[in-house]
C-alpha positions as CSV (number, residue, x, y, z in Angstrom):
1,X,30.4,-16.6,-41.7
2,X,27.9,-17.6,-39.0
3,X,24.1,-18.3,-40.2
4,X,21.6,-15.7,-39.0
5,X,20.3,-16.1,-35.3
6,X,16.6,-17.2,-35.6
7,X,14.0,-14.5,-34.2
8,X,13.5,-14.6,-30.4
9,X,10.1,-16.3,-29.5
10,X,7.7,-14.0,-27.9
11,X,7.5,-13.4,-24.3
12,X,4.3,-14.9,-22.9
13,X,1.1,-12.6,-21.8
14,X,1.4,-11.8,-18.4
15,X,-1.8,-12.1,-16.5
16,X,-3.3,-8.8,-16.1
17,X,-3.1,-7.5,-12.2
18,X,-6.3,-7.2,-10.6
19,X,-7.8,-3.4,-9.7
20,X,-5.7,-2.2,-6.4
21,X,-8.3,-1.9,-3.4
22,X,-9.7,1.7,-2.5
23,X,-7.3,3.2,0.0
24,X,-9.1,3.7,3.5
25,X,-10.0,7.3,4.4
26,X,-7.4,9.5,5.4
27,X,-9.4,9.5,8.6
28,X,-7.6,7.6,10.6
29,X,-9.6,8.6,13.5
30,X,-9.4,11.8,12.9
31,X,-12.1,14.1,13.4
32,X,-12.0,16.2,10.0
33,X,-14.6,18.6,9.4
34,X,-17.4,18.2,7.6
35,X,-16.9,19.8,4.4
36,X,-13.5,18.5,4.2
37,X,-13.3,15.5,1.7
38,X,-9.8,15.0,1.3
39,X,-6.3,15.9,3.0
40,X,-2.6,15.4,1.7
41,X,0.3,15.9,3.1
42,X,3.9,16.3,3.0
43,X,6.7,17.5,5.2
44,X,6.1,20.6,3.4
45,X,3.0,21.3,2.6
46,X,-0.8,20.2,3.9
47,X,-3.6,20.8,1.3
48,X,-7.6,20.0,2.0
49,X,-10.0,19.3,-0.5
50,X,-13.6,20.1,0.3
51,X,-17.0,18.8,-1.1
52,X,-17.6,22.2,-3.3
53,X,-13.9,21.8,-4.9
54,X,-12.1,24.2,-3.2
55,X,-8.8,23.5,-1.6
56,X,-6.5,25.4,1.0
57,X,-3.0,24.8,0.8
58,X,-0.6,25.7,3.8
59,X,2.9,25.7,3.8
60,X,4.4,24.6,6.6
61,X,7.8,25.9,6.4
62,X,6.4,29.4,6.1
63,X,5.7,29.9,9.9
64,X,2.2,32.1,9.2
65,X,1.1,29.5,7.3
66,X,1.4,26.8,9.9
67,X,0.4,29.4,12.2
68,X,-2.9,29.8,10.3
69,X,-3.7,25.7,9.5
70,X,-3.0,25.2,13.2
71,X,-5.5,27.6,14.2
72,X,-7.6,26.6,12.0
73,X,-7.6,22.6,11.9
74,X,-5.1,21.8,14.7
75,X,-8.2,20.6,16.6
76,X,-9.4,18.4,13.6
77,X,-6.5,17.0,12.2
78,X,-4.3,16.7,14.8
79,X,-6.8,15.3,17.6
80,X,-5.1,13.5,20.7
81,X,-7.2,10.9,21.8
């Protein structure tokens, strides 16, 4: 029979990675409202956070949804410069 394999050696430390940078503002330009801190969005769905804590969701496959966050914040998110 063969001998026993000796143990593997252990894997070096890997240098920790440094903090990742704060991501710029959603801003982009964009003229948000005030209250409005921040804004995600998918192909889906657009929700806003504001400075109290309240959010608004839309869905923007339901048509009186987009309807409504159109009317509301077409202006603001949307802005054509």
């Amino acid at each position: 029979p063969m001998p026993p394999m000796p143990p593997m050696p252990p894997m070096p430390a890997m240098a920790p990675m440094p903090p990742m940078p704060p991501m710029p503002s959603i801003g982009f330009g964009l003229d948000l409202p005030d209250d409005v801190t921040e804004i995600s969005q998918t192909t889906e769905y657009v929700k806003l956070k504001f400075k109290d804590g309240t959010t608004e969701t839309y869905d923007l496959t339901d048509p009186k949804q987009k309807k409504k966050f159109k009317e509301k914040y077409f202006n603001h998110y949307y802005r054509e410069d």
